[in-house]
N, C-alpha and C positions, 0 to 999 in steps of 0.2 A: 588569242593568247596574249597574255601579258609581258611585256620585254620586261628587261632589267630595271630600265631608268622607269617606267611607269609602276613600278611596286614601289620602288621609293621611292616617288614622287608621290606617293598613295599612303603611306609612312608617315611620312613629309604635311602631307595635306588632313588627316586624318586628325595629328596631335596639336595642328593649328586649328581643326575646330572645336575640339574638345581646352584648348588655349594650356597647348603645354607643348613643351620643346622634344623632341625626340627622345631627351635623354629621360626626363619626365614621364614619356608616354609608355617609357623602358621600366621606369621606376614601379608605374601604378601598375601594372602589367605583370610585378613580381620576378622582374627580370632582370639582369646585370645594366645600370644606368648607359653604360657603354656599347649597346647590341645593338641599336638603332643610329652609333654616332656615323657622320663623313667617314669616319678613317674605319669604317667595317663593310665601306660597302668596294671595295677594290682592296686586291693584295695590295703587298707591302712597296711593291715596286710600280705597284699601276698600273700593270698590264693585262690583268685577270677579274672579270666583275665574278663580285662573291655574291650571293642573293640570302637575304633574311631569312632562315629555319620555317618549315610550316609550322614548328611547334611555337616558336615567336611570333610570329602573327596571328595564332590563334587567340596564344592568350593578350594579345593587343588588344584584337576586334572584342573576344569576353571583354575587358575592363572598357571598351568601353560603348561596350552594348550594340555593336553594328555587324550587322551581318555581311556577307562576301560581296555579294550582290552591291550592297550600299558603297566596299569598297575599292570594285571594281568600279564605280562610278567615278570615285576621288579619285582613281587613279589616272585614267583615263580622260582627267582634265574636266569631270562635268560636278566640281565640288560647289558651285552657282546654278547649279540645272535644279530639276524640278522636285519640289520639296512638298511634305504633306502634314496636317498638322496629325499627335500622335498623344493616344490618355493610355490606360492602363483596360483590360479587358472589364474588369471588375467595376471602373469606376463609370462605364457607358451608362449603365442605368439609373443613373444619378439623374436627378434634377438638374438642366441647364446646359448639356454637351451637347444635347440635339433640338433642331427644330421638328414641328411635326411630319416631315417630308422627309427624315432623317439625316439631313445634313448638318456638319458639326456647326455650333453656333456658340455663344458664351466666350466665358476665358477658363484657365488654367490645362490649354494644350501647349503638348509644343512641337516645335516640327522637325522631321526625319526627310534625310535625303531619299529619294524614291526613282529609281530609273524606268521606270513605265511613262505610257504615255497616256493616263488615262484621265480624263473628266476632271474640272477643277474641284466639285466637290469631294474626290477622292479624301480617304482621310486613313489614319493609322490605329491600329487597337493590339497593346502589348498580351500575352496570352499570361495568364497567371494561373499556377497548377497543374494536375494531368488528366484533367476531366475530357478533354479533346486527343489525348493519345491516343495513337500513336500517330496521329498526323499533326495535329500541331502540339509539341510541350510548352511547360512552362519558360517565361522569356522570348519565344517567337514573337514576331511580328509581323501581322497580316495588315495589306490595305484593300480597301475595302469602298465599292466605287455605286453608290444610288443610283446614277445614270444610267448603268448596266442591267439591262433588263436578262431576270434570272431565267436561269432554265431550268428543268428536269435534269437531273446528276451534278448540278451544279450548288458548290461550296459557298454556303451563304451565312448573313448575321442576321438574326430576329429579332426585335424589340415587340414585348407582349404589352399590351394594354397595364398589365397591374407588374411592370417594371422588368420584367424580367429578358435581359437576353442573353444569345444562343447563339454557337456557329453549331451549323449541321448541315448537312447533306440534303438536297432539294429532293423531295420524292414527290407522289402524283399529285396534281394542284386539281380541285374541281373550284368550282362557282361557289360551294359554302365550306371548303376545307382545306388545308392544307398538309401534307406529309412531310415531316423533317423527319430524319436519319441521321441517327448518334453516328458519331467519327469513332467514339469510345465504345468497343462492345458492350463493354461492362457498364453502360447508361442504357435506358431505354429508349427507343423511340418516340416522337410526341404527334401527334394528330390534335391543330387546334384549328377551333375555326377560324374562317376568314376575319369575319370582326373583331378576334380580340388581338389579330394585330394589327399593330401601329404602323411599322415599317418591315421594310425584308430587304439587304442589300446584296449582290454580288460579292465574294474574295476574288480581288484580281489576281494578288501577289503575295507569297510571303516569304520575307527571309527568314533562313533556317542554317 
């Protein structure tokens, strides 16, 4: 459970990474400049700790894109701990984000706080539309770890040979095929062979 002082200290720590002052981080937030200052976090006499609305924190984390998880890290003092880098779901299949072992490589990531403990190639992939609903929508953020050898039921990312990738549901694996399991009813299932793909990784984590 999160005390007093570590929400705002998590506030606090949150609009200094995004490089904006409280009142700021109030502002972009769609919120009275004054909800996040000193003088709102104790009554008027200083005896009483008042705590931030959930409805003000939420739309904090919205504007600026981090989920509970991320900010239960900054509060909790680990806004220096362990960071992963992060592109867009859409833009993985692109030429130049991964090596052929599927770990990220090139430039134009960038990196998100991550409270796991997993593998340094761990890395981040934002969700874009609701092709994965109702388990991940758009805006989530999964990471997602190549070290992690997958299993059967387990939530994974696929890069096909001819560009294409997929989070889906691990189903039976043989020697020349694979089964993936839409997350989305309303998609189908896909059965590819083993050779046309490239990589397959583990979801460790995602904020949601």
């Amino acid at each position: 459970m999160l005390t007093h002082a570590q929400i705002w200290n998590g506030i606090d720590r949150l609009a200094n990474r995004v490089g904006l002052s409280p009142s700021g981080l109030a502002r972009r937030a769609g919120l009275d400049p004054t909800t996040f200052n000193p003088s709102k976090r104790k009554s008027a006499d200083g005896a009483k700790p008042r705590w931030p609305s959930t409805e003000s924190l939420a739309k904090a984390l919205d504007a600026t894109h981090v989920g509970f998880d991320e900010f239960a890290a900054l509060a909790m003092g680990r806004s220096q701990g362990r960071s992963v880098p992060l592109i867009g779901f859409a833009q993985a299949g692109d030429h130049g984000f991964f090596d052929d072992a599927g770990f990220p490589s090139g430039s134009g990531w960038e990196d998100i706080l991550f409270p796991g403990e997993e593998g340094d190639g761990a890395y981040a992939l934002e969700i874009s539309g609701e092709s994965m609903a109702p388990v991940y929508r758009h805006g989530d953020r999964i990471v997602v770890s190549p070290e992690a050898p997958p299993r059967r039921g387990d939530r994974v990312v696929v890069k096909t040979r001819e560009g294409e990738v997929m989070a889906k549901e691990l189903g039976r694996v043989t020697a020349d095929s694979v089964e993936l399991i839409s997350l989305n009813p309303a998609y189908d299932n896909r059965n590819l062979a083993t050779r046309d793909i490239v990589w397959m990784a583990r979801i460790v984590w995602a904020s949601q």
